[in-house]
RODO-2510 file (C-alpha; in nm, 4 decimals, decimal comma):
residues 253
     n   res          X          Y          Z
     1     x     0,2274    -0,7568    -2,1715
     2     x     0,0169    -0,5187    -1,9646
     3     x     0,0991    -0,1723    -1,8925
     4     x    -0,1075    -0,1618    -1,5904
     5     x     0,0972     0,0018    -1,3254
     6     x    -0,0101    -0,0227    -0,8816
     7     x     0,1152     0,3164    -0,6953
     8     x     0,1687     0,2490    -0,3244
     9     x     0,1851     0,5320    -0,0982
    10     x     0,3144     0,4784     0,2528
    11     x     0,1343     0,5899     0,5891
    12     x     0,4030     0,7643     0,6468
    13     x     0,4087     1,0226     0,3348
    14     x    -0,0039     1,0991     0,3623
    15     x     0,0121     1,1089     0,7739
    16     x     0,2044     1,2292     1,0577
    17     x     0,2404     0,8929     1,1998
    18     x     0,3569     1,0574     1,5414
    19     x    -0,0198     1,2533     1,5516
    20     x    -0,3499     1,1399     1,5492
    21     x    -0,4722     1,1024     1,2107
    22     x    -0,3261     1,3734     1,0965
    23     x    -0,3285     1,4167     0,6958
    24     x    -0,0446     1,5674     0,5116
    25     x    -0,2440     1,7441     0,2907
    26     x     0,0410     1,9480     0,0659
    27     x     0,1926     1,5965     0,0208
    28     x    -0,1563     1,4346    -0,1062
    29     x    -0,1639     1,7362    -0,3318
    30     x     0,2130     1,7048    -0,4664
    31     x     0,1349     1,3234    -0,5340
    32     x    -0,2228     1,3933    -0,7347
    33     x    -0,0046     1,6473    -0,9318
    34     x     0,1712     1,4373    -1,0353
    35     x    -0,0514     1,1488    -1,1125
    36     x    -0,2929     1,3801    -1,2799
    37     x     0,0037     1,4710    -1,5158
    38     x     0,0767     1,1262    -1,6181
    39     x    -0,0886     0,8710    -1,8212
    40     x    -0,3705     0,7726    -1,5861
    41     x    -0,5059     0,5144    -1,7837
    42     x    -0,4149     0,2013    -1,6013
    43     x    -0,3518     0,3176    -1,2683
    44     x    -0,4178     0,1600    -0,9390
    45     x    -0,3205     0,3949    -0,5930
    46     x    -0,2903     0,1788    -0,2841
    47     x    -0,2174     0,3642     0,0462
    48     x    -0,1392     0,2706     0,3726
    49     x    -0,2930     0,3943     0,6722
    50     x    -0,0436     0,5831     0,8918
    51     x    -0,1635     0,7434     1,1618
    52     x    -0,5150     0,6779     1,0673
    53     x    -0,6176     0,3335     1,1773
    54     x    -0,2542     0,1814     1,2889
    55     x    -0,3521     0,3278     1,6571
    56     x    -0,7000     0,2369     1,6390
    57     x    -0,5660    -0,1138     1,5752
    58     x    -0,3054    -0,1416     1,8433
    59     x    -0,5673    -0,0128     2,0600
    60     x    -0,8099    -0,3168     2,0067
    61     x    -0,5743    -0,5834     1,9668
    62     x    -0,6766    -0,6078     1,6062
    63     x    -0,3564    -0,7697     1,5374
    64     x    -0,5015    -1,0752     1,6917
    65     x    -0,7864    -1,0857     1,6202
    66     x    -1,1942    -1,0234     1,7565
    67     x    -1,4203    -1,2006     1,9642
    68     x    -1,7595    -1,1900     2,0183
    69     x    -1,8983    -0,9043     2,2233
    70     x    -1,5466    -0,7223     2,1252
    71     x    -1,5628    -0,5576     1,7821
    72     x    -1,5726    -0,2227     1,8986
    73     x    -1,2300    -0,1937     1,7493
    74     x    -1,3710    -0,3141     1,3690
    75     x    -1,5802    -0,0054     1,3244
    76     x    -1,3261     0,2550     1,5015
    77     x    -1,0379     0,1423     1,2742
    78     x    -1,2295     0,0906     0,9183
    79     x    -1,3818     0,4384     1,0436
    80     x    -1,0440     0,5724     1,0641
    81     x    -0,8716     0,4134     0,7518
    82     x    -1,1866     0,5348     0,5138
    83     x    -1,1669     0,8864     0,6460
    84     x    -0,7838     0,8877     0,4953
    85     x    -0,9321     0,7193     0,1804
    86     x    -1,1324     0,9943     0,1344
    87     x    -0,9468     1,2673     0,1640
    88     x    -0,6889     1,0946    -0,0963
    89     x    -0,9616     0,9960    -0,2779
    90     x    -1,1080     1,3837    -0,2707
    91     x    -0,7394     1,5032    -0,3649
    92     x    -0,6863     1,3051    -0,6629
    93     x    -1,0637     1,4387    -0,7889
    94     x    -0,9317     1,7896    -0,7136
    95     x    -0,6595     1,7639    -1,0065
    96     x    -0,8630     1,6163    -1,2305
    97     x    -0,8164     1,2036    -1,1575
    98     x    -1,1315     0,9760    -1,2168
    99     x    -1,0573     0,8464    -0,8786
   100     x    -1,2506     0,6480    -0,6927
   101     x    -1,2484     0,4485    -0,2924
   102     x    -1,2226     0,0949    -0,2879
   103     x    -1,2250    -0,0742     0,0892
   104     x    -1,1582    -0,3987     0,1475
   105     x    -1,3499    -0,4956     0,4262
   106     x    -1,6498    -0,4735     0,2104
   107     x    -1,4875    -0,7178    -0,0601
   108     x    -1,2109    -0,9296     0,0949
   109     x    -1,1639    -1,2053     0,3256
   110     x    -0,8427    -1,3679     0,5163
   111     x    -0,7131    -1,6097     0,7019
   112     x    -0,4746    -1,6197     0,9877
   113     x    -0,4056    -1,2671     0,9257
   114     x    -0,3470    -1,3517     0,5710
   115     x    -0,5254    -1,2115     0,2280
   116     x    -0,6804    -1,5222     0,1125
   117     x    -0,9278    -1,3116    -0,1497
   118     x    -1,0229    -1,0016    -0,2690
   119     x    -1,2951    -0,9288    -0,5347
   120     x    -1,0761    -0,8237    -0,8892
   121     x    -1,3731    -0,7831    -1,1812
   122     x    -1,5029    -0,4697    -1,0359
   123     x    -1,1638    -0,3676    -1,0465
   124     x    -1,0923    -0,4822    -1,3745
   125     x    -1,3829    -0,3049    -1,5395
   126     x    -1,2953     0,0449    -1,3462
   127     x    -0,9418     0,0338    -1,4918
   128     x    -1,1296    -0,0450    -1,8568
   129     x    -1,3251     0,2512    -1,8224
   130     x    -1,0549     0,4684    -1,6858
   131     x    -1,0817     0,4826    -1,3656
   132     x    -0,8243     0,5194    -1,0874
   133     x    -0,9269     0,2552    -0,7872
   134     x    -0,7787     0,3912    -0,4438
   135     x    -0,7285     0,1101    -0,2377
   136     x    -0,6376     0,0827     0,1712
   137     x    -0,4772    -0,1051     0,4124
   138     x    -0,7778    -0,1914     0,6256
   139     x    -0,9398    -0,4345     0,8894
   140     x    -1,1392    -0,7580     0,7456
   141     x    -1,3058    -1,0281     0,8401
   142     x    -1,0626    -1,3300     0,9146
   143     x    -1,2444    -1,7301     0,9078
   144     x    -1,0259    -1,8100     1,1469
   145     x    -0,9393    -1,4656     1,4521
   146     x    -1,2787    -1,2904     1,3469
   147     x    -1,0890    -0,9646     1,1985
   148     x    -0,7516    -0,8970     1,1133
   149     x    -0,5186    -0,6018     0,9693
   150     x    -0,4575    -0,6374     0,5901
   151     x    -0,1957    -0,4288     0,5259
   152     x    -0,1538    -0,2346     0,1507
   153     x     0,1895    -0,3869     0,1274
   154     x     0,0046    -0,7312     0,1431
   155     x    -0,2455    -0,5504    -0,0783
   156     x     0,0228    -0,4866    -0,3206
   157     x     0,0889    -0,8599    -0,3513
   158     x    -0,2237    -1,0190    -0,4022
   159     x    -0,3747    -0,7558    -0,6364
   160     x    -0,0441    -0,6705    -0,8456
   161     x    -0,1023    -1,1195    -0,9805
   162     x    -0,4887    -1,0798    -1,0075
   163     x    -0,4678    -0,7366    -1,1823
   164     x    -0,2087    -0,8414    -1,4301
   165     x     0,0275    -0,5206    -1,3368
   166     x     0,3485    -0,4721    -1,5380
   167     x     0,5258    -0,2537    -1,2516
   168     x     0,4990    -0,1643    -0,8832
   169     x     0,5972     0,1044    -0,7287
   170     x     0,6372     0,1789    -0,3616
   171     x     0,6271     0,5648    -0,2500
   172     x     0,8036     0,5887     0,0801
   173     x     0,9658     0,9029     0,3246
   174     x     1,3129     0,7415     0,2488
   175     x     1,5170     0,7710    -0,0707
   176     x     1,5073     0,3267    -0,0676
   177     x     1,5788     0,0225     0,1145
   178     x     1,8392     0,1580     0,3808
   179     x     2,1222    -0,0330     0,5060
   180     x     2,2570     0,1796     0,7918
   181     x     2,2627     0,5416     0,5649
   182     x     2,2963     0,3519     0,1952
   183     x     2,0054     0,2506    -0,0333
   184     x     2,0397    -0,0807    -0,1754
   185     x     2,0182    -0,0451    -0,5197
   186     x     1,8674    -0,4511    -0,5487
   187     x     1,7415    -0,6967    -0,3295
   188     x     1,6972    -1,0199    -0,3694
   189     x     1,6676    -1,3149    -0,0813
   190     x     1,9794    -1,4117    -0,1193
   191     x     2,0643    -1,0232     0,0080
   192     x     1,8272    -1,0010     0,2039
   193     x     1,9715    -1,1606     0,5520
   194     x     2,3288    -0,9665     0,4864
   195     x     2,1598    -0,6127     0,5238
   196     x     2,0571    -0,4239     0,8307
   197     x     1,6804    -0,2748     0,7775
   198     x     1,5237    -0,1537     1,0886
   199     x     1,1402    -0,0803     1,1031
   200     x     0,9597     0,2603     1,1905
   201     x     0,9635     0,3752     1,5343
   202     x     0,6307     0,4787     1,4959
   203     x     0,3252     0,2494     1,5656
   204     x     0,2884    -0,0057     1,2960
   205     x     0,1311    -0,3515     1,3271
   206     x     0,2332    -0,4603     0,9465
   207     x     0,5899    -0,5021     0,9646
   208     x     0,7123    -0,1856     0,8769
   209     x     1,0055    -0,1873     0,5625
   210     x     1,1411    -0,5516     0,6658
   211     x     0,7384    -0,6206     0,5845
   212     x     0,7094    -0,4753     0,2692
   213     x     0,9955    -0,6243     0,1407
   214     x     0,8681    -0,9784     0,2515
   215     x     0,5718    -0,9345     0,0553
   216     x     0,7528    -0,7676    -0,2825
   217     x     1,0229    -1,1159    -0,2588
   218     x     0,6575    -1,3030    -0,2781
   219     x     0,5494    -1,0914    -0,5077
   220     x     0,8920    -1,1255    -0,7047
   221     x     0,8415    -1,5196    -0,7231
   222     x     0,5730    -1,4097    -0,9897
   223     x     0,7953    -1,2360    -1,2446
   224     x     0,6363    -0,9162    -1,1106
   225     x     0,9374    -0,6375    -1,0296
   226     x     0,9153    -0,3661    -0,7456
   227     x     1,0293    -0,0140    -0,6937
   228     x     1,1034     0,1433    -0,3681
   229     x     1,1512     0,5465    -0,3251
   230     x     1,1334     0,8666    -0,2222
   231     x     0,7976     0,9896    -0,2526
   232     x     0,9311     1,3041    -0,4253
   233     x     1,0190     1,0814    -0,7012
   234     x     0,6504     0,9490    -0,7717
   235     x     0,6479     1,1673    -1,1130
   236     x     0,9840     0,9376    -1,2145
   237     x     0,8464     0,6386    -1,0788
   238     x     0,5352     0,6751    -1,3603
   239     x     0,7689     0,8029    -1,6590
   240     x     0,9452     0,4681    -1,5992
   241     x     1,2588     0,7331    -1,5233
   242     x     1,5408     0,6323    -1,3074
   243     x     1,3985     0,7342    -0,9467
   244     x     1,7688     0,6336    -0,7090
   245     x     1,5326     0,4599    -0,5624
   246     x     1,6199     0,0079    -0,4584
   247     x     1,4731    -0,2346    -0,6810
   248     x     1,2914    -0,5745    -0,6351
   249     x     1,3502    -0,7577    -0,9665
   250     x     1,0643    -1,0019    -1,1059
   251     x     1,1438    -1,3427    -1,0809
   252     x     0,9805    -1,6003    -1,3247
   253     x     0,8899    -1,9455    -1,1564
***
């Protein structure tokens, strides 16, 4: 089986989402640390975009779509999103990780707002020669609105099955899945409807935690398991140590 593992880190632990684009840049640094520290070899970072690029896209209407003569909002967002990518991209470097930026509007396509694909080989061969792919949630080009947000939860999904990864593991600014003040140890979608999970009060036009979760129950149908927890707990996360975090068991078909 492989050992490949995806680490995705919320808008919310890289960004103030209440500011404009502003970059937590002790956070980035804490994270790297602890990347840099484990195995690397295998590694995929996906990050969301926080407060760089979720206002650019509310702003445009991004979340349904673009129109000809109206795609102002295209170059504003992926402008916005790629700065972020850079700077985590830049951080990881810093402590020593072959990272490297990966953006998706330059290699995927949707569909009704949905992922419908996303170039893997060059992928594949950076992870063979040991590199560390930092991928974003980002606007693409969509067949059927023009453009469309693709978040890195949805990310997660598709390129967790056409990467072959073993584990996933979701970096967030709350210790799990909260019902009311309790993290749900497991979820599965037969919990699912019995729990109370709000979303962020911050702007977000991907869903927010009741989104992420959709995708990892998608992603569970695949036998492929999820983690969800406190970005503090990254360095546990990687050991494959307990992280009191909720988990999304793997499912198989």
């Amino acid at each position: 089986m492989s050992d490949r593992l995806i680490l995705k880190l919320g808008g919310s632990v890289i960004t103030d989402k209440s500011a404009d684009c502003a970059i937590n840049r002790d956070q980035l640094a804490s994270i790297a640390g602890s990347i840099a520290r484990a195995r690397t070899a295998g590694i995929a970072v996906i990050h969301g975009a926080g407060s760089c690029g979720h206002p650019e896209a509310k702003r445009y209407h991004l979340d349904v779509g673009a129109v000809t003569g109206q795609t102002e909002g295209i170059y504003v967002t992926h402008r916005a999103v790629s700065r972020l990518n850079d700077e985590v991209v830049a951080t990881l470097r810093e402590q020593g990780v072959a990272a490297i930026g990966v953006h998706p509007l330059h290699t995927a396509i949707a569909d009704n707002g949905r992922l419908v694909n996303f170039e893997c080989r060059h992928l594949e061969t950076m992870l063979e020669l040991g590199m560390v792919p930092v991928i974003h949630g980002d606007v693409v080009m969509d067949l059927s609105r023009g453009a469309c947000i693709v978040s890195g939860d949805q990310l997660v999904r598709y390129l967790a099955v056409g990467l072959a990864i073993s584990r996933v593991g979701l970096a967030t600014d709350v210790p799990g899945v909260l019902d009311g003040e309790r993290v749900v140890p497991e979820i599965n979608r037969d919990t699912l409807p019995t729990l109370r999970i709000g979303n962020s009060i911050h702007t977000d036009v991907t869903g927010g935690m009741r989104g992420k979760i959709n995708e990892l129950l998608e992603l569970s149908q695949a036998g492929i398991g999820s983690d969800i927890f406190h970005v503090s707990r990254v360095a546990d996360f990687l050991a494959g140590a307990a992280h009191g975090g909720t988990i999304v068991k793997g499912m198989k078909k």
